[in-house]
N, C-alpha and C positions, 0 to 999 in steps of 0.2 A: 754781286748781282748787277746786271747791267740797265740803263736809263729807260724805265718803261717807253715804250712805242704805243700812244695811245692815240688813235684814228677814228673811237665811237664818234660818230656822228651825234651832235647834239641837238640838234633844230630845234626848238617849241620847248624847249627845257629851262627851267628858268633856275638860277642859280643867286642867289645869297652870298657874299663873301666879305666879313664884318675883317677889318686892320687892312685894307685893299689897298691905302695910299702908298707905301715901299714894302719893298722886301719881297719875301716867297707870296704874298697876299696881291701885290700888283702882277709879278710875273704870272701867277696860276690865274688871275680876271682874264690878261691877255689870251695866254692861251687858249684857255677855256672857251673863250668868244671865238676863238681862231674855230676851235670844234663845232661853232653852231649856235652854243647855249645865247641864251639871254640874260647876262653876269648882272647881276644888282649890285656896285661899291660901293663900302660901307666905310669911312673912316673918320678922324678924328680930327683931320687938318681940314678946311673948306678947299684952300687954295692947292695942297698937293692931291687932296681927292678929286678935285673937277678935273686936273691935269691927266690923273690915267683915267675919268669917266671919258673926257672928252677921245682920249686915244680910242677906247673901246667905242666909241659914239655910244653911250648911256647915259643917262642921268644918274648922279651922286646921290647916298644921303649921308649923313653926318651925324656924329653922336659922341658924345665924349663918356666912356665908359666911368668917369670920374664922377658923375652925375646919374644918377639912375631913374629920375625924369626922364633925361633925355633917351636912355636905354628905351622907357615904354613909349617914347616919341616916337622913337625909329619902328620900335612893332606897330605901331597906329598905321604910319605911313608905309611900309612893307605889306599890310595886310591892304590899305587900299590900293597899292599899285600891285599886286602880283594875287592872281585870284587863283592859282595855284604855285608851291615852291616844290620845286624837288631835289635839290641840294639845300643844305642849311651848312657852310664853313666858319664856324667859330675860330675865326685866327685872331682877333683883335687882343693886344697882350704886352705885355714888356715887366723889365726888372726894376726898381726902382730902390736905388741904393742908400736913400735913409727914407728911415717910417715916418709916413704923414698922413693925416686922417681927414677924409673925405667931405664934404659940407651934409652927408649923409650920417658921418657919423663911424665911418668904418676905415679902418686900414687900406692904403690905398692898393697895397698889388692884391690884398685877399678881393677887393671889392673889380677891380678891373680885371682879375683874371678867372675869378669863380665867379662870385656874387650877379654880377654886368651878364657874362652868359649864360648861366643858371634863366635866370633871367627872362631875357631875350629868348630863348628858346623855351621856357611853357608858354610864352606869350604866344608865339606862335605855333604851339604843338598844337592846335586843334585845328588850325590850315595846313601843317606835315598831314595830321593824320588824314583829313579829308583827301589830300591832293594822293595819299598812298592807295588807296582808294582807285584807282584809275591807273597805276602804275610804281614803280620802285620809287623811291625814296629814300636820301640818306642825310645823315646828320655828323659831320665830320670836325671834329675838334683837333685845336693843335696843342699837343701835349709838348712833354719833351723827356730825352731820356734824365732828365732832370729829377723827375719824378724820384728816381730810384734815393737820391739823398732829400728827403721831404721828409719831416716827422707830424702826422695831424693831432695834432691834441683839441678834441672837444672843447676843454675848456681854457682855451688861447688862442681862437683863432683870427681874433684879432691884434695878434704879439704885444700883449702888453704884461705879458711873464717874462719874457724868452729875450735875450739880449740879441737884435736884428740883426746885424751882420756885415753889414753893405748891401743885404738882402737877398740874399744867395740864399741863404737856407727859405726863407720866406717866401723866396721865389720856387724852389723847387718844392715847398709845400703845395702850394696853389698849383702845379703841373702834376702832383698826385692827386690832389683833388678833382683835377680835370680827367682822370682814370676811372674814379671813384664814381664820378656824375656819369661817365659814357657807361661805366656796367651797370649802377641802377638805372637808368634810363632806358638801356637796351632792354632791364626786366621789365619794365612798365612798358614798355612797346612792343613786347615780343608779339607777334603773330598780326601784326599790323602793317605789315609790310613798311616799313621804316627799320633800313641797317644804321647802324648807330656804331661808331668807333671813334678812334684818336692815333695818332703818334705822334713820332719825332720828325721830323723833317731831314734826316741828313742824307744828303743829296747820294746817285745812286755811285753804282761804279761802273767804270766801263775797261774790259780787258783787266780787271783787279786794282784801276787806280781810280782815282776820287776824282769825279770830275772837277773840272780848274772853279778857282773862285774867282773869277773875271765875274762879271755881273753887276743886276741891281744891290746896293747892298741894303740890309734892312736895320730899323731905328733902333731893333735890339737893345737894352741897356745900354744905349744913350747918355754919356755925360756919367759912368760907373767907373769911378779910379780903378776899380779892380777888373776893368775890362780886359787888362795887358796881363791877365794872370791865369785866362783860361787853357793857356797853351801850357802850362805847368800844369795842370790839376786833373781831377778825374771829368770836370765839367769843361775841358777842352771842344769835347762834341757841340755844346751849345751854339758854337762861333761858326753859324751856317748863314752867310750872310752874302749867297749869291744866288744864279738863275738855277744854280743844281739843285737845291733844296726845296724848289717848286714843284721838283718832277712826283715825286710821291704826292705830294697835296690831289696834282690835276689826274695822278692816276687814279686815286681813292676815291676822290669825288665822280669819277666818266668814267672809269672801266668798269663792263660787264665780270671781270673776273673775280673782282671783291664779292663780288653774290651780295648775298642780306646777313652785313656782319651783323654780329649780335652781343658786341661790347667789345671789341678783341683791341686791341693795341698793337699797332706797325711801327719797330724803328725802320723808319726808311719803308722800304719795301715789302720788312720781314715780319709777318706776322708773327703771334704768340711770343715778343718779345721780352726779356726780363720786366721787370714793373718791384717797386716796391712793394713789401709782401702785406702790408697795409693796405692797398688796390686790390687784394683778394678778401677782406673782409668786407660779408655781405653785410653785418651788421653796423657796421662804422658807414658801409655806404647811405644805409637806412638812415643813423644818426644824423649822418651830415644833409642828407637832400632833406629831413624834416627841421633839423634847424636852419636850411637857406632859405626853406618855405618862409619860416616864423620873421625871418632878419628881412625879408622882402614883402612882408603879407600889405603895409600898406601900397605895391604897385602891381600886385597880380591881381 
């Protein structure tokens, strides 16, 4: 499949996009603004978030999903400066190669990569829904084909059963779990005009090859001995750490062609893509969005 060609015009659209400071999350801000939109960067560094706010000419915010204060901080100040959204990109995310628990109390990738956007997004679903109201709306998370080796156990999911790993499996739990959220989610919004999906990122092809990894590269499992091991493994795909892996992000969020997904999962380009078959239980989805409720009830 070849590097989508996305030309939508964005003017007056305002756009969200939470891990903005490297990687597919800065290159899709750029772009995105190149289209029109009005990119809001959300990241975790002050100093490399001002650097691409300042490229885009935008104002930063900052939030460390490590903190889940500062998560309902960043929805305070989102909901006073954008008095409609219509992109919501939950890319804010990474691997973290030994388990540590959060001053919240929670395991730290469950809490930065589910718990933090779970989050973030009811806080602001009821500016999604008003602003859909008036127009299309979408809510795009970054998954990964990750997901497909995840196992969610109800009662673990802050691994304190389950022997960590280097956090690989921990990590590709929380990427099923980020399936699990985009299809309940999409149920609780259907007919609201808010398309709701997720994928993977990997970049497109062009003429049958991958485009080059020249590019930004991104923080990705940062400082993971077992980083030099994805090129061996089934988790090879993960290691998308240039400007091609943005192209799907900026499609998904600005093309008309996506219509009003309604949970679906893109590797890349491709919709209806394999998922662990855990991401088809609507029940286990129910399970887990009512205990993120319960694990978050005092910040929503």
């Amino acid at each position: 499949m070849t590097d989508p060609d996305v030309r939508t015009d964005l003017t007056g659209r305002t756009i969200v996009i939470t891990g903005a400071s490297s990687g597919i999350g800065a290159v899709a801000a750029r772009r995105l603004t190149e289209l029109g939109a009005n990119v809001v960067p959300v990241g975790r560094s002050p100093e490399r978030t001002a650097r691409v706010a300042a490229r885009l000419g935008a104002e930063p915010l900052i939030a460390d999903y490590a903190h889940l204060g500062q998560v309902r901080d960043l929805a305070d100040a989102l909901l006073q400066r954008c008095p409609r959204i219509d992109v919501l990109v939950n890319n804010a995310g990474g691997l973290i190669p030994s388990r540590r628990v959060t001053a919240d109390g929670h395991e730290l990738t469950f809490q930065t990569n589910h718990l933090a956007p779970f989050l973030l997004t009811s806080l602001l679903l009821p500016r999604l829904r008003s602003s859909a109201r008036n127009g299309p709306v979408r809510i795009v998370t970054t998954s990964s084909l990750g997901n497909r080796f995840g196992r969610l156990r109800m009662d673990d999911l802050e691994w304190e059963k389950r022997r960590y790993g280097g956090g690989w499996i921990a990590y590709a739990t929380t990427k099923l779990m980020n399936v699990s959220f985009t299809r309940e989610l999409a149920r609780r919004t259907e007919g609201t005009g808010i398309g709701v999906l997720c994928f993977h990122p990997r970049p497109a092809r062009r003429g049958g090859a991958r485009t080059g990894r020249t590019g930004v590269p991104t923080r990705f499992a940062e400082g993971s001995p077992a980083l030099r091991l994805l090129t061996r493994t089934p988790l090879r795909g993960l290691r998308l750490n240039d400007e091609a892996g943005a192209g799907p992000l900026v499609w998904l969020a600005a093309s008309p062609e996506v219509g009003g997904a309604g949970g679906d999962y893109y590797d890349g380009l491709r919709k209806g893509a394999k998922v662990n078959p855990q991401a088809d239980d609507q029940a286990l989805a129910l399970r887990l969005w009512d205990r993120s409720q319960e694990l978050l009830r005092a910040f929503l």
